[in-house]
C-alpha positions as CSV (number, residue, x, y, z in Angstrom):
1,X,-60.4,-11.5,-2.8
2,X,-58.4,-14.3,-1.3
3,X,-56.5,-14.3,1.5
4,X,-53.4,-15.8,-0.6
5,X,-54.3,-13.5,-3.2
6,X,-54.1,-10.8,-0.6
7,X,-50.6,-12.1,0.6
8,X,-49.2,-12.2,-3.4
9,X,-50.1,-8.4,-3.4
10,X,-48.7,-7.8,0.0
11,X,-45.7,-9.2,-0.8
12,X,-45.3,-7.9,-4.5
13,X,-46.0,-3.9,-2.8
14,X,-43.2,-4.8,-0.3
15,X,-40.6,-5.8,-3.2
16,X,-41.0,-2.9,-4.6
17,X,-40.8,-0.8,-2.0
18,X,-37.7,-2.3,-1.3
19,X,-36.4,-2.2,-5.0
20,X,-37.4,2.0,-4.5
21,X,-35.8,2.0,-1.0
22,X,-32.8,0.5,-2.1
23,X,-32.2,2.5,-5.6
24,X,-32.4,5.4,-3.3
25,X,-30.2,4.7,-0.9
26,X,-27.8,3.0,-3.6
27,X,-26.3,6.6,-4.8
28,X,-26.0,7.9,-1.4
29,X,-23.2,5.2,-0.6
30,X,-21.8,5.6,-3.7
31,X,-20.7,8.9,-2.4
32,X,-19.1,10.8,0.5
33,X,-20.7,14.0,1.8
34,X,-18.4,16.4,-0.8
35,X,-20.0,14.1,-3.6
36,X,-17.0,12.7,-4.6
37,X,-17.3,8.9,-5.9
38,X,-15.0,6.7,-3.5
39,X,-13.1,6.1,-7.1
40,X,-11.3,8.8,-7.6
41,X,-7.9,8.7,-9.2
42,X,-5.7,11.7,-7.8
43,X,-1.9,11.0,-7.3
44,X,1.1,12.7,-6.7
45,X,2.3,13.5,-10.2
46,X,5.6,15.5,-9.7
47,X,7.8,16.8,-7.2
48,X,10.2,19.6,-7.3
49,X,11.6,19.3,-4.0
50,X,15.3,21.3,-4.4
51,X,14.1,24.4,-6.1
52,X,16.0,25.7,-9.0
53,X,19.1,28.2,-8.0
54,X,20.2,29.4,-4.7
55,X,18.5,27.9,-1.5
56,X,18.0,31.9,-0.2
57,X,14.1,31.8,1.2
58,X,12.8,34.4,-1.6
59,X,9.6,33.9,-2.5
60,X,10.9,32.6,-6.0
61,X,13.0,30.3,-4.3
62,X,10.3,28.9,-2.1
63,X,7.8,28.9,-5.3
64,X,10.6,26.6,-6.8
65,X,9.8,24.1,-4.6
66,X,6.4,22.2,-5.3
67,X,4.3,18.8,-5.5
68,X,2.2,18.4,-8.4
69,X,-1.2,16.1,-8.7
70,X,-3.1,14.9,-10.9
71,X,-6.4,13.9,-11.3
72,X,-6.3,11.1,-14.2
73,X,-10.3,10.4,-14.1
74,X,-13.0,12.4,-16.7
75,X,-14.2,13.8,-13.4
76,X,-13.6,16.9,-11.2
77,X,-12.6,15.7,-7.5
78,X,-13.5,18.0,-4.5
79,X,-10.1,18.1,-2.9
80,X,-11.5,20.2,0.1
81,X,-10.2,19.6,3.2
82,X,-7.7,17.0,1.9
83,X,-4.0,17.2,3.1
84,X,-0.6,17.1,1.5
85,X,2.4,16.7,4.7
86,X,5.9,15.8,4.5
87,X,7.7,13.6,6.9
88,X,8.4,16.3,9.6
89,X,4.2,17.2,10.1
90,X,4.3,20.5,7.9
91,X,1.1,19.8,6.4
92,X,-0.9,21.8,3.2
93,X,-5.0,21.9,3.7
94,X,-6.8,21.9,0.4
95,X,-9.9,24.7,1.4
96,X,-12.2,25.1,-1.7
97,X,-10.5,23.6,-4.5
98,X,-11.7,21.2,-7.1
99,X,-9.5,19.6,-9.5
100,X,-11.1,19.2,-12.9
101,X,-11.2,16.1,-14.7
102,X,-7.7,15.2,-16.4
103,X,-6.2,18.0,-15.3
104,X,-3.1,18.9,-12.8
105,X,-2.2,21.5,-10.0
106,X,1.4,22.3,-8.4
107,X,1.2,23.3,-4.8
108,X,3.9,25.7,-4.3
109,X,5.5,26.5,-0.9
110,X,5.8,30.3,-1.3
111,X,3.7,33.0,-1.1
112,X,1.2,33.8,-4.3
113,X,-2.0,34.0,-5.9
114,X,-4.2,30.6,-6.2
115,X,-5.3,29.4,-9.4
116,X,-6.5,26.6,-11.3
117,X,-3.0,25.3,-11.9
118,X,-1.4,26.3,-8.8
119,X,-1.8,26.6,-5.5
120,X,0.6,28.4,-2.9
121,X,1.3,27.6,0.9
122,X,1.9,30.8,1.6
123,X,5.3,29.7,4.1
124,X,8.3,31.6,4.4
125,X,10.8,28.4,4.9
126,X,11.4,25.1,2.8
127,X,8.9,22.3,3.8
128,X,10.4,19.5,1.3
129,X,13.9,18.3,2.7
130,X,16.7,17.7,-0.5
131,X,18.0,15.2,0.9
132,X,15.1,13.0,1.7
133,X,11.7,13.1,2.5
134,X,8.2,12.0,1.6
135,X,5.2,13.7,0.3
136,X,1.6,12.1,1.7
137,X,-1.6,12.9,-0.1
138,X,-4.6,12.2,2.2
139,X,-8.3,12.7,1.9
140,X,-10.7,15.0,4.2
141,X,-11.1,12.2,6.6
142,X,-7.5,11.1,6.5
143,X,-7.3,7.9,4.2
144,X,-4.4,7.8,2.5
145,X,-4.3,8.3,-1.6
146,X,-0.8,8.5,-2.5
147,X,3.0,9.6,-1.5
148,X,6.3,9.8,-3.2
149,X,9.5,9.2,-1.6
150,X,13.3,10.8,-2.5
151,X,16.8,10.0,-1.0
152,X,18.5,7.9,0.5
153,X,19.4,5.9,-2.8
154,X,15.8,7.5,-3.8
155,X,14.7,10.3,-6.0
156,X,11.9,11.3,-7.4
157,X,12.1,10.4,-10.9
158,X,12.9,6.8,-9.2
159,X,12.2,7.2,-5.9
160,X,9.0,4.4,-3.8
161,X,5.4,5.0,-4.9
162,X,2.9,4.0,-3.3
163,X,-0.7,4.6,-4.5
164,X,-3.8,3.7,-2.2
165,X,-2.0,1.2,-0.1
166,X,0.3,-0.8,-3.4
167,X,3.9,0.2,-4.2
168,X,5.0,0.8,-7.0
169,X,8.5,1.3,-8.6
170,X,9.3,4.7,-10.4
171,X,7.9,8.0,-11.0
172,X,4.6,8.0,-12.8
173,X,3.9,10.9,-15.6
């Protein structure tokens, strides 16, 4: 055998070691350590920020009050350890929950019992001003996903979106 012959085979084994190297390491980036593809399309669906009825701190009252999301991809996100806070710092941790593909969940402010479709706080006072405020939907390590803005001049059905850094006019269903 040749020496350039040698070389050719040198070089071909080190191609493909790099073709293996880098196929592996190609789906680790793709993801973040909850598996979730860096593609995910959650958003703030819904907000029900004056409950229904009196304003009198029962539980009902307080369950009144919620933000809904929604996950509009085919596949289930790992919400865990991802944050929903208003403008004043109250701030709802996500612990254990995965939202399924093309599905929705309402976080509640109240006390209850967590489900599929809805989660609770567990709080015993309003979080969500009626007058104006802002819900922010951010991700384990804090990158923002998505808010919706009401009051002054704003409301929810109408009120500033903004998903992943663009704004956008109106309230998206």
């Amino acid at each position: 055998m040749s020496v350039s012959s040698s070389a050719r085979r040198l070089a071909a084994v080190a191609g493909v070691a790099a073709v293996v190297v880098g196929a592996v390491a190609l789906p680790a980036s793709a993801t973040d350590h909850h598996g979730r593809p860096h593609h995910e399309r959650v958003y703030i669906s819904d907000v029900q920020y004056n409950s229904p009825g009196r304003d009198d701190r029962s539980n009902r009252s307080l369950n009144g009050e919620w933000v809904e999301l929604t996950n509009d991809s085919r596949r289930a996100v790992n919400l865990d350890g991802w944050t929903l806070t208003d403008e004043d710092g109250h701030t709802y941790t996500f612990d254990h929950y995965q939202l399924n593909g093309r599905a929705s969940v309402r976080v509640h402010t109240g006390n209850g019992r967590d489900t599929r479709t809805d989660l609770y706080q567990d709080r015993r006072n309003y979080v969500w001003d009626n007058n104006s405020d802002t819900a922010t939907l951010r991700t384990y390590r804090g990158r923002f996903v998505d808010e919706a803005s009401w009051g002054r001049d704003r409301d929810h059905r109408g009120g500033d979106r903004r998903h992943g850094g663009e704004r956008h006019e109106g309230h998206r269903h």
